[in-house]
C-alpha positions as CSV (number, residue, x, y, z in Angstrom):
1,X,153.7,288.4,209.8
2,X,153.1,287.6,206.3
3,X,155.7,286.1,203.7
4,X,155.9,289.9,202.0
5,X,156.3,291.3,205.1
6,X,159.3,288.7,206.1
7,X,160.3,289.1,202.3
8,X,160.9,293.1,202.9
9,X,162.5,292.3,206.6
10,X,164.8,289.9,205.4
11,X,166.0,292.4,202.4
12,X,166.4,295.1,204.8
13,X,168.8,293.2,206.9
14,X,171.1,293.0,203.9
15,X,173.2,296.2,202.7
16,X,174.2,295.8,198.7
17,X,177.6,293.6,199.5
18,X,175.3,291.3,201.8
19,X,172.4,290.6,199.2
20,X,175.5,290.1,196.3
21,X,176.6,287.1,198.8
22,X,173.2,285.6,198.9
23,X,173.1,285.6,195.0
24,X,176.4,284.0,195.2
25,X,175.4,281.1,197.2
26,X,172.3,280.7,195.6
27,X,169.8,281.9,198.6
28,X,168.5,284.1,196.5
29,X,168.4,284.7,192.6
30,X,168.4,288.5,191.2
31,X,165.2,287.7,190.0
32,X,163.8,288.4,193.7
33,X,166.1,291.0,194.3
34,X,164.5,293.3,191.8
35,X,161.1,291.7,192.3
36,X,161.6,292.9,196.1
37,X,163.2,296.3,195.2
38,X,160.2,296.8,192.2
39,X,157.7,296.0,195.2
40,X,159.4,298.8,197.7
41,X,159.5,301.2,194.8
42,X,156.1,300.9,194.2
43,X,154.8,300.9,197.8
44,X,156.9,304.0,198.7
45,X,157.8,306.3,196.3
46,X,154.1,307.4,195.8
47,X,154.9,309.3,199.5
48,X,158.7,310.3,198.6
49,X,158.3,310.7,195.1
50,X,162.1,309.8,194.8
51,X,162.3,307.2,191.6
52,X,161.3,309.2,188.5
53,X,162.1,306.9,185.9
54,X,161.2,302.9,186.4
55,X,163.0,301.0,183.5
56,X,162.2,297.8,184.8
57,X,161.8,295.8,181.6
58,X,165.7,296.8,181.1
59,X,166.5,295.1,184.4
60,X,164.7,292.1,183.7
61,X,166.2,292.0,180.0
62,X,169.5,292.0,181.6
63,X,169.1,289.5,184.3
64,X,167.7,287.3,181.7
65,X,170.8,288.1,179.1
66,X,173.4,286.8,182.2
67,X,174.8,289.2,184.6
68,X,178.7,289.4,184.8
69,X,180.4,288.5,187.5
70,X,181.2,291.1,190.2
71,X,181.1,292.2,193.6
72,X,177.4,293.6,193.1
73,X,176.0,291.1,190.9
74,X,172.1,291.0,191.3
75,X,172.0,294.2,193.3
76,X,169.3,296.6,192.0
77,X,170.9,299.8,191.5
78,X,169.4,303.3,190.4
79,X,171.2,306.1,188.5
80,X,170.5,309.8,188.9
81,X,168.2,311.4,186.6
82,X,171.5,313.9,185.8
83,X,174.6,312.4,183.7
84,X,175.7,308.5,183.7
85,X,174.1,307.8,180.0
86,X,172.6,304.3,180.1
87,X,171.1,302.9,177.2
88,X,167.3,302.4,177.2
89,X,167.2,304.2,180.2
90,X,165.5,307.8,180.0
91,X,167.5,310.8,181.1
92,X,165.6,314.3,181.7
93,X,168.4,316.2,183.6
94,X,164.9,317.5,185.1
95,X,164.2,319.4,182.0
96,X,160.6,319.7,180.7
97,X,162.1,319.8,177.1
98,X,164.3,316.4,177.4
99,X,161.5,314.9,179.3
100,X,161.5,312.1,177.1
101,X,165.1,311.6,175.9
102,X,166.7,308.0,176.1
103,X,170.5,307.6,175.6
104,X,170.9,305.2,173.2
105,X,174.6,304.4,174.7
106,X,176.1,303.9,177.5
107,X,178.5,306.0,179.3
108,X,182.1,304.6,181.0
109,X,180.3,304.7,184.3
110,X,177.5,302.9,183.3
111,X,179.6,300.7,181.5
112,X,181.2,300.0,184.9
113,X,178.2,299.7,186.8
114,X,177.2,296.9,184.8
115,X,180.5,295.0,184.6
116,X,180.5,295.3,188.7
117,X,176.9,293.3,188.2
118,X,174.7,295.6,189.1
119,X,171.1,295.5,187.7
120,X,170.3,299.4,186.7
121,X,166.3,299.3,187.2
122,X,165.8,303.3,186.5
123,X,166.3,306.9,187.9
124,X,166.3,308.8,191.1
125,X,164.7,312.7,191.6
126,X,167.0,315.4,190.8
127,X,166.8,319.3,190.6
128,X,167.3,320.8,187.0
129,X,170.9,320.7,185.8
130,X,171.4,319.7,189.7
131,X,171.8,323.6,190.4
132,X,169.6,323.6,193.9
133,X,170.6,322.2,196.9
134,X,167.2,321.0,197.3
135,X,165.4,317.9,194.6
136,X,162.3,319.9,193.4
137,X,162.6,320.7,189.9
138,X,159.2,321.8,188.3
139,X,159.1,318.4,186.0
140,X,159.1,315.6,188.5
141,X,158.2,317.5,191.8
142,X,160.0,317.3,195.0
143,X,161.2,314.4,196.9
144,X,160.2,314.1,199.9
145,X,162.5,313.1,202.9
146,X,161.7,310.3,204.6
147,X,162.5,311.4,207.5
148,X,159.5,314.0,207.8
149,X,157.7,314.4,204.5
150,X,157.1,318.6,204.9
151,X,161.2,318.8,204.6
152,X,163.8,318.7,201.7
153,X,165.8,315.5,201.0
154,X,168.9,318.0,199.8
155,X,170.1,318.3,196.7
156,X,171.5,317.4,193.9
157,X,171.4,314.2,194.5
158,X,168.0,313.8,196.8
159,X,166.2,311.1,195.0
160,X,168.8,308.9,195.4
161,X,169.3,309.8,199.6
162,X,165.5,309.1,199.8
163,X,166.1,306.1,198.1
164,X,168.7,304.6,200.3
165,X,167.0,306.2,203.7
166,X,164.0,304.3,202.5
167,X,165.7,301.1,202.4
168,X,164.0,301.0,198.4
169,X,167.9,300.0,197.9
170,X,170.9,299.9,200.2
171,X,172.7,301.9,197.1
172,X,172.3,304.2,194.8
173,X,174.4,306.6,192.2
174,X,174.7,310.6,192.6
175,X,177.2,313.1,191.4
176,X,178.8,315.6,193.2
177,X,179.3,319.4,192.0
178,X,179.1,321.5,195.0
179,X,178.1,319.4,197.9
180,X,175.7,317.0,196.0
181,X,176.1,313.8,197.2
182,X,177.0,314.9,200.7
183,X,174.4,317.4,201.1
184,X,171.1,314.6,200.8
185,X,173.3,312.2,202.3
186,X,173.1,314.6,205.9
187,X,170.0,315.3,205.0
188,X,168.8,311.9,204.3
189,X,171.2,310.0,207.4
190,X,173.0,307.6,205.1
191,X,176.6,307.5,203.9
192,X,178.0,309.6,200.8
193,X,181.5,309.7,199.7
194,X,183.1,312.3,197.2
195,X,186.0,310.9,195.7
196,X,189.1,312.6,194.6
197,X,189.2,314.6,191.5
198,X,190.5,312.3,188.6
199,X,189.5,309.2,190.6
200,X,186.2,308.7,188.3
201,X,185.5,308.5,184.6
202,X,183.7,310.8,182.6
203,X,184.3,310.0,179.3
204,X,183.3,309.6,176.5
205,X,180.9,313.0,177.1
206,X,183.9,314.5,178.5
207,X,187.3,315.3,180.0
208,X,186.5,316.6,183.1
209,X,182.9,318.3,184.4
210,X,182.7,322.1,185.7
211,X,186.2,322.0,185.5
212,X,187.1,319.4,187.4
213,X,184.5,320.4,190.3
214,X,181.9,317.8,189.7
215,X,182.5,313.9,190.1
216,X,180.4,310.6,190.7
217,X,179.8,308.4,193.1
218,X,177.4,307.0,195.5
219,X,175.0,307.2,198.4
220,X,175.1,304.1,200.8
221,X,173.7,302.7,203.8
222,X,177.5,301.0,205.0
223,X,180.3,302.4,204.0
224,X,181.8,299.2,202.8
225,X,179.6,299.4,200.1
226,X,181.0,302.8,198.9
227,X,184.5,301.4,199.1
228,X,183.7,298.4,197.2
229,X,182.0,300.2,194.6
230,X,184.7,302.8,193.9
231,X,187.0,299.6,193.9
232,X,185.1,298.6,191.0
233,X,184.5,301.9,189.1
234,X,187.7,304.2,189.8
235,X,190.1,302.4,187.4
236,X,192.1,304.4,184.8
237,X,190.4,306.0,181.9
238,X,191.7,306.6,178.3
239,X,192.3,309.7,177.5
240,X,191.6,311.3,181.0
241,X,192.7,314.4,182.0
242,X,194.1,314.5,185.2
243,X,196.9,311.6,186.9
244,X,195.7,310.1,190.0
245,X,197.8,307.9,192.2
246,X,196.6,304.3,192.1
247,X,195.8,303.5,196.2
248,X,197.8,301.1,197.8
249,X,195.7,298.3,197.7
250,X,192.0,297.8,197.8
251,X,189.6,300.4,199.2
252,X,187.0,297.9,201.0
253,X,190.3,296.3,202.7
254,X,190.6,299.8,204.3
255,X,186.6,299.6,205.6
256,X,187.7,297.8,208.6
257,X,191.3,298.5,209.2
258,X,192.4,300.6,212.5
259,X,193.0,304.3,211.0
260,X,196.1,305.0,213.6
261,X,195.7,308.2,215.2
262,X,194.8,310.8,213.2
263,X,195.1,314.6,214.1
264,X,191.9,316.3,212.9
265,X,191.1,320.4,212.2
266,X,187.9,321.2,213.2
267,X,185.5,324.3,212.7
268,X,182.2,325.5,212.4
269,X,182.2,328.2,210.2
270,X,182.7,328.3,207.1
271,X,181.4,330.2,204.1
272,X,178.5,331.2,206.1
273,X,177.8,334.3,208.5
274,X,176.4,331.6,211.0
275,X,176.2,327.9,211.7
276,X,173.2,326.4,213.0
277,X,173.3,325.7,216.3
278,X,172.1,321.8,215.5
279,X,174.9,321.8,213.3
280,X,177.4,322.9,215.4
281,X,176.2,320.1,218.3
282,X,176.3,317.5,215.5
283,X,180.0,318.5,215.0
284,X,181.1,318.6,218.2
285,X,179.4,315.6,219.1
286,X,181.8,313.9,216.4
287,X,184.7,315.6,217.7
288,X,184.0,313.9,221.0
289,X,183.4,310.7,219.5
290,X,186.9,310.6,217.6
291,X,188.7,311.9,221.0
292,X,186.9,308.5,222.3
293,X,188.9,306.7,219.4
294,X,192.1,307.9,220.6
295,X,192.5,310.8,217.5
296,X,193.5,314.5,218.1
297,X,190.7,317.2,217.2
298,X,192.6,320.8,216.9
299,X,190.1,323.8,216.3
300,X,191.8,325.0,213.5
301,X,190.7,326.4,210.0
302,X,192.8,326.9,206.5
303,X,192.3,330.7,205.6
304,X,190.0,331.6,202.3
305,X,188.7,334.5,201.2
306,X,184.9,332.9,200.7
307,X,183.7,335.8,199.2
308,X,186.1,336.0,196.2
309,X,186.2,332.4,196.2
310,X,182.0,331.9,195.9
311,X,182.3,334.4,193.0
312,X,185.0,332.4,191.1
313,X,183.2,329.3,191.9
314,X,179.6,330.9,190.5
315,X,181.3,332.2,187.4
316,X,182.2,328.8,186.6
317,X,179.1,326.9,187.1
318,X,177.4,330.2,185.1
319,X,179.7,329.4,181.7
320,X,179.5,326.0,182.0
321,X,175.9,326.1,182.4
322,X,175.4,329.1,179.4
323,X,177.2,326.3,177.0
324,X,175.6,323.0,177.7
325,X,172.4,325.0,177.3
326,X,173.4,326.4,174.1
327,X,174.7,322.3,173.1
328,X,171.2,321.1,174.1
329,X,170.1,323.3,171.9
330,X,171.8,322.5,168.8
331,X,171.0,319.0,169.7
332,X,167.1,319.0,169.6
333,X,167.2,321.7,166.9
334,X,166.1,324.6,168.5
335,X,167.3,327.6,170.5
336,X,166.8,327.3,174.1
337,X,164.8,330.5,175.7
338,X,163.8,331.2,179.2
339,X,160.5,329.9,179.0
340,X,162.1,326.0,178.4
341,X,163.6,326.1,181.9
342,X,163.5,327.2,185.3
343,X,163.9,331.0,186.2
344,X,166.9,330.2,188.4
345,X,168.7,328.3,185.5
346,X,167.9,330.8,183.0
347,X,169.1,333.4,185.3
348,X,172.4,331.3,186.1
349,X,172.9,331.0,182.5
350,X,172.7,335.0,181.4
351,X,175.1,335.6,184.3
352,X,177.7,332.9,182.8
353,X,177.2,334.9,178.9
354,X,177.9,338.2,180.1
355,X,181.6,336.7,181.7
356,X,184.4,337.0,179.5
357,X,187.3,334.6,178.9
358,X,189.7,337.3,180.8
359,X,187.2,336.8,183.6
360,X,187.4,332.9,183.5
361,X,190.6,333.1,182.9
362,X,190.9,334.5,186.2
363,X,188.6,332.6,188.0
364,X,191.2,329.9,187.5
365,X,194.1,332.0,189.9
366,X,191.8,332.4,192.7
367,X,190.4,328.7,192.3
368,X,194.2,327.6,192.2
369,X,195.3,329.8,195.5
370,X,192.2,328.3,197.4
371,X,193.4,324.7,196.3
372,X,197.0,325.3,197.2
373,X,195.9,326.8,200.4
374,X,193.7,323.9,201.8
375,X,196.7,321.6,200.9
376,X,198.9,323.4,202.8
377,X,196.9,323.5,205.2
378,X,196.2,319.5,205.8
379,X,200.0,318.7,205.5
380,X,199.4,319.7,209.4
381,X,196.4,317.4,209.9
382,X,195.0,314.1,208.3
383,X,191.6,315.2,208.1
384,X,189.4,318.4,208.6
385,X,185.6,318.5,210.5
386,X,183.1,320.4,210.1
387,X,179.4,320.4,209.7
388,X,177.9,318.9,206.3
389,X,175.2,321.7,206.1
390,X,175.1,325.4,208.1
391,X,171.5,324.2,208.8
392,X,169.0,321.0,209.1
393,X,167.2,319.9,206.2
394,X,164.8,322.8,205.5
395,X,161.6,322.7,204.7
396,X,160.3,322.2,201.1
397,X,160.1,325.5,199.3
398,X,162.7,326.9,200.7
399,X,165.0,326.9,197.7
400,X,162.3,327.7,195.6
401,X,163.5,327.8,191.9
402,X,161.0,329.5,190.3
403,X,159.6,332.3,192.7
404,X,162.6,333.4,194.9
405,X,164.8,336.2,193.0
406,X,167.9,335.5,192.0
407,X,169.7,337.2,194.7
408,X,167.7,335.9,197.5
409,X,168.1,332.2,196.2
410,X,171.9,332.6,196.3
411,X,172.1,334.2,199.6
412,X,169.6,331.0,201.1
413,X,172.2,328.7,198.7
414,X,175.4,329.3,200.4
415,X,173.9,329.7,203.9
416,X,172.8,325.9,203.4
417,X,175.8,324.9,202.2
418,X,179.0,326.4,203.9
419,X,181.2,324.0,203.7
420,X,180.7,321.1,201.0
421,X,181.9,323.3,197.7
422,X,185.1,324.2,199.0
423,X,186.5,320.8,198.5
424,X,184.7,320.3,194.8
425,X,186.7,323.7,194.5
426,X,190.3,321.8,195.5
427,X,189.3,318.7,194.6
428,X,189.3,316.3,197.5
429,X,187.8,313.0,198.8
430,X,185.1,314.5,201.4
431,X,182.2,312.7,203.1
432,X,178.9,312.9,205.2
433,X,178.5,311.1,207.9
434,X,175.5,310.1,209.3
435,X,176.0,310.3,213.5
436,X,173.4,312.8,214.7
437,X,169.7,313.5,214.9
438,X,168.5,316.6,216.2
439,X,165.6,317.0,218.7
440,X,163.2,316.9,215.5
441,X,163.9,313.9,214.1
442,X,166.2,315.1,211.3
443,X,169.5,314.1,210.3
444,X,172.6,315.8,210.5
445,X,176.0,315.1,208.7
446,X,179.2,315.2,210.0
447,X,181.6,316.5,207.3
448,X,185.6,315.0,207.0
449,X,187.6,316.1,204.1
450,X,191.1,314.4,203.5
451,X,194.6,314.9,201.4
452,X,194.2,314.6,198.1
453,X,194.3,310.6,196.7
454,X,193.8,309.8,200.1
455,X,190.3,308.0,200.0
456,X,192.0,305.5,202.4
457,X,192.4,307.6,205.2
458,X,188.5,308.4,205.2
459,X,187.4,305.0,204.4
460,X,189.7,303.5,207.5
461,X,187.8,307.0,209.5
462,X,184.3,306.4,208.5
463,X,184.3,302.1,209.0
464,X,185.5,303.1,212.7
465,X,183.1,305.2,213.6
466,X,180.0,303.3,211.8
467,X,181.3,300.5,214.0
468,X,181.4,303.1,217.5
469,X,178.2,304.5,216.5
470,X,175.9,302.6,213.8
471,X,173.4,304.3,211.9
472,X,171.7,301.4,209.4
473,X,169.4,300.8,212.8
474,X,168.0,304.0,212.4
475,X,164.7,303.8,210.4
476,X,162.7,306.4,209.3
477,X,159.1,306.9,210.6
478,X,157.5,306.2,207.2
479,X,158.3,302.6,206.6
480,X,158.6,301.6,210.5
């Protein structure tokens, strides 16, 4: 074996808390680090097409300027090509007529990021304005899952779950609307974590994003490294919107610590008319797995009218989407027309002007009953499971967002994605995680939402069962 070889072995061993502590006892400097994720970047991504801005003249400037002292420091780190401004760093949201904008600030997050000492070296594949559930946008082209090339790494986020499956980095940023960091983290087999509304910043762009639906976070390989990075990013903001109780003590001291019993709702069907059957093992399997750990599973579902629930939900995205639109406009001086995007954004967009503020308006009631509901229902249980996705990762073209009519694209939307957006919609901690492959090869999620401010619960969850069943082992066949 070669010194590069041993040089990408060695790296891989490490997930983004590990290769921090070799930078703090001086086995390694962060010069390597990013040298050896540069390297990977380079000899992967040409098959996954995942990373599809490289700023690494910005990661060198800042190693070079000192890195702060953090729980990350040295750890190369990429951002989503959607939101989480960073200066220098080019931002396309995936739009052919921003394909070469670069914030010249940086955003609270960022701002975060950076204090926590991680080294931001570019961006990560995303779809436009993260509508699809599946990372091909018509700027960038599709990421590719790593897992089996032909198939979707999910979506929004799906650069950064082919990242992280890759082993390019054992981190990576995403943001979470609908499902969006979950979704390519069951497609992709690696850990994603949606906190709880209000738990993030979003300033100074905004208050709150889609209404509170949409917040960031991360993809990981451990979960530790999830914890410790919303330890370092999920203080108060000035000026926020929303009150979140501050958790009892550090999240990474939960990663670890024995969850008690827990009494867990589980079902299978959810917005969908079916499940897939793969789905439904990869449930079950779970469900078995935390009856091994000594927890309760119930078969038990909180009662939501989907239907009028998915129309609410659309109407949102459909505004919000008609007024950034009309704000990127005024910003590069021009109106925005259909030929500038994608035909499923432009089509989003005219469904969001024709709704009136009586109609958003009243979007909000049924939005509220469906929160209040869920709530209820989990003062009865710690935690609810079910399926990430209602099938495997499909193949690439499948969400196709520029031939499929409108209509059809919705319908294959929501059968992908049963369950994810409910709890954007009421504004819980949720997460994928990665416990099941399917006779294929692919990777399937297991989905646990918790009571509201109540990362802890899922963090003490999710650290038990990567230690009963371990997943960083699992490599996909591309870079075996």
């Amino acid at each position: 074996m070669n010194d590069k070889n041993q040089k990408y072995v060695d790296y891989l061993k490490y997930d983004g808390l590990g290769l921090a502590e070799l930078v703090r006892r001086k086995e390694v400097k962060s010069e390597e680090l990013l040298e050896t994720a540069i390297e990977r970047i380079e000899a992967i991504n040409p098959k996954i097409n995942a990373v599809v801005t490289k700023a690494y003249d910005v990661a060198k400037q800042a190693i070079e300027s000192g890195l702060p002292e953090g729980p990350f420091t040295g750890v190369p780190f990429l951002l989503k090509d959607l939101g989480a401004a960073c200066k220098g760093v080019r931002m396309t949201f995936g739009l052919k007529f921003l394909a070469k904008y670069v914030p010249p600030y940086d955003n609270e997050l960022v701002s975060r990021y950076k204090k926590a000492g991680l080294v931001i070296m570019g961006r990560t594949n995303a779809p436009e304005f993260g509508l699809s559930a599946s990372t091909e946008p018509v700027l960038h082209g599709p990421a590719r899952n790593p897992w089996n090339t032909e198939h979707s790494t999910g979506g929004s986020s799906g650069g950064a779950g082919a990242v992280v499956a890759a082993r390019i980095m054992p981190i990576a940023h995403g943001s979470d609307g609908g499902g969006s960091i979950r979704i390519p983290s069951s497609c992709c087999g690696v850990f994603g974590f949606k906190p709880s509304r209000g738990r993030m910043p979003t300033g100074p762009e905004s208050g709150e994003m889609l209404e509170g639906f949409a917040i960031e976070h991360a993809l990981s390989l451990s979960v530790r490294d999830s914890a410790a990075l919303l330890d370092a990013t999920s203080a108060p903001e000035i000026g926020a919107p929303y009150g979140i109780p501050a958790p009892e003590r550090p999240f990474l001291e939960e990663v670890g610590t024995d969850p008690g019993k827990l009494r867990i709702a589980l079902f299978t069907k959810g917005a969908a008319d079916e499940t897939h059957p793969d789905c439904v093992a990869a449930a079950k399997e779970t469900a078995k797995l935390c009856e091994s750990l000594g927890h309760t599973i119930e078969e038990a579902a909180p009662q939501i009218d989907y239907k009028t629930l998915r129309t609410a939900y659309l109407l949102i995205n459909a505004a919000h989407l008609a007024a950034l639109l009309d704000l990127l406009g005024s910003l590069i001086g021009t109106k925005v027309t259909a030929e500038m995007v994608e035909p499923q954004t432009w089509a989003v967009a005219e469904s969001g002007r024709k709704a009136s503020a009586v109609e958003f308006a009243q979007t909000k009631t049924v939005l509220n009953r469906a929160t209040r509901t869920v709530a209820s229902f989990l003062t009865k249980y710690d935690a609810i499971l079910t399926p990430t996705l209602g099938t495997p990762p499909p193949k690439l073209g499948y969400l196709d967002t520029v031939n499929l009519a409108y209509e059809e694209f919705g319908k294959r939307l929501f059968d992908f994605l049963p369950f994810t957006w409910l709890h954007n919609v009421t504004g819980l901690p949720a997460m994928s995680v990665p416990l099941y492959w399917n006779a294929y090869g692919l990777p399937i999620g297991s989905h646990f939402a918790g009571r509201y401010a109540d990362e802890a619960t899922l963090f003490r969850l999710a650290g038990q069962l990567e230690q009963a069943r371990p997943w960083r082992d699992r490599i996909p066949p591309l870079i075996r």
